[in-house]
N, C-alpha and C positions, 0 to 999 in steps of 0.2 A: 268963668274963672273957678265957682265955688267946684263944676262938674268936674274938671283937668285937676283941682288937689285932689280930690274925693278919686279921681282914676287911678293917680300916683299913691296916694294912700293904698289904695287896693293890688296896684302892684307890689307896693313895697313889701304887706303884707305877702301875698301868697308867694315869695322869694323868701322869705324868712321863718314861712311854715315848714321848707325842706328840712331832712335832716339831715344834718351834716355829717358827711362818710368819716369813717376814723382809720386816722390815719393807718397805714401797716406799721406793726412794730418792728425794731430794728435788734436783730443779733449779731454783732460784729462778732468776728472771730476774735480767739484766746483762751484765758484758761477761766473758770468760772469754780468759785469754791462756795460751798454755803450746806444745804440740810435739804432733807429728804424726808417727808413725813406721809405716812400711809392712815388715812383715817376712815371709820365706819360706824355706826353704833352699836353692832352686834362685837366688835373686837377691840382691844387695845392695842395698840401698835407702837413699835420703839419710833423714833428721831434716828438717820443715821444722817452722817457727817459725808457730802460728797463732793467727787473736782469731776466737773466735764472739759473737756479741752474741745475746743469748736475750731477746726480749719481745713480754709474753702468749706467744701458742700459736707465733711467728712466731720465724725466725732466719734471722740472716744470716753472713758472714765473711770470712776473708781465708788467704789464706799468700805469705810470703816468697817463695816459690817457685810460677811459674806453673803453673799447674792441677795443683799438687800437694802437699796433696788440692786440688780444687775446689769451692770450699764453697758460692761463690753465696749462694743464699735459698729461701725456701719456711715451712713449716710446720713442728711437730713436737707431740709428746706423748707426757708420760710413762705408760708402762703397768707398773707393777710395778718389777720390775725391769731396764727395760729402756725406750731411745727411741727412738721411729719419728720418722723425718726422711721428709718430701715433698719433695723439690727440685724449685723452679718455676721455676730458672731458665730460660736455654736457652743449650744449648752447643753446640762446634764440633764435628765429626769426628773431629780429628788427632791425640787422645789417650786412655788406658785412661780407659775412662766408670764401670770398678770404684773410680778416685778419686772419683768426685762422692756428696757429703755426702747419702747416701739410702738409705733402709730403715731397718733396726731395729741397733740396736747394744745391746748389754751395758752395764748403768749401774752403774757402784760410786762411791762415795764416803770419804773417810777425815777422819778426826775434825781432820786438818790443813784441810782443807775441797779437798782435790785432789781431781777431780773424773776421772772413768777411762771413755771408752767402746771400748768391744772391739766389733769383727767378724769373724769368721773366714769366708772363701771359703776351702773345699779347701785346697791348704797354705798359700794369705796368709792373714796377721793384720794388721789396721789397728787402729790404738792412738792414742786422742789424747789426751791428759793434761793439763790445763787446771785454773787455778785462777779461782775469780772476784775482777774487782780491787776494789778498796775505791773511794768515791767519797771524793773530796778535794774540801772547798768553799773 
């Protein structure tokens, strides 16, 4: 008897050392408004104010502040934890092209429904923090 708990014990154990997968995070479509922060410790960098609109596989945006970030349009797709933006727009020369809203970002979510994409280049971090609004009829 004492063998059979001591086996279940040891079962139960090594099903409980897994680590449990996390879940994919979830971007329904609509419109998302919130802040856009570029940070590094060689630079100081403003806060702008931005709306991504997300619908189907497609998005587009905006900032208070010209081409910064540059959100444009294009595509995207959630993979996990994590979304790849295509940007199809087309842009000028005359500014950092590490702003325009492209590649894959860090997706997190919180149960307030703020919405979090992180990209790290080398020592910048880009941070846009966005909530989605509610529709008013």
């Amino acid at each position: 008897m004492k063998n059979k708990l001591l086996l279940l014990f040891l079962l139960f154990l090594s099903f409980s050392c897994f680590d449990k997968e996390e879940e994919p995070a979830v971007l329904p479509s609509g419109t998302y408004t919130g802040t856009f922060q570029r940070s590094s410790p060689t630079a100081d960098y403003p806060s702008a104010e931005v709306t991504l609109v997300l619908e189907g596989n497609s998005f587009s945006g905006s900032s208070n502040l010209a081409k910064y970030p540059a959100i444009g349009g294009g595509t995207y797709r959630v993979d996990g934890l994590e979304v790849v933006f295509q940007n199809t727009s087309l842009w000028t020369a005359e500014f950092d092209w590490t702003l325009i809203l492209d590649g894959a970002f860090a997706l997190s979510t919180n149960p307030s429904g703020e919405v979090t994409l992180t990209r790290k280049r080398g020592d910048t971090t880009d941070v846009y923090r966005v909530v989605r609004q509610t529709e008013t009829r």
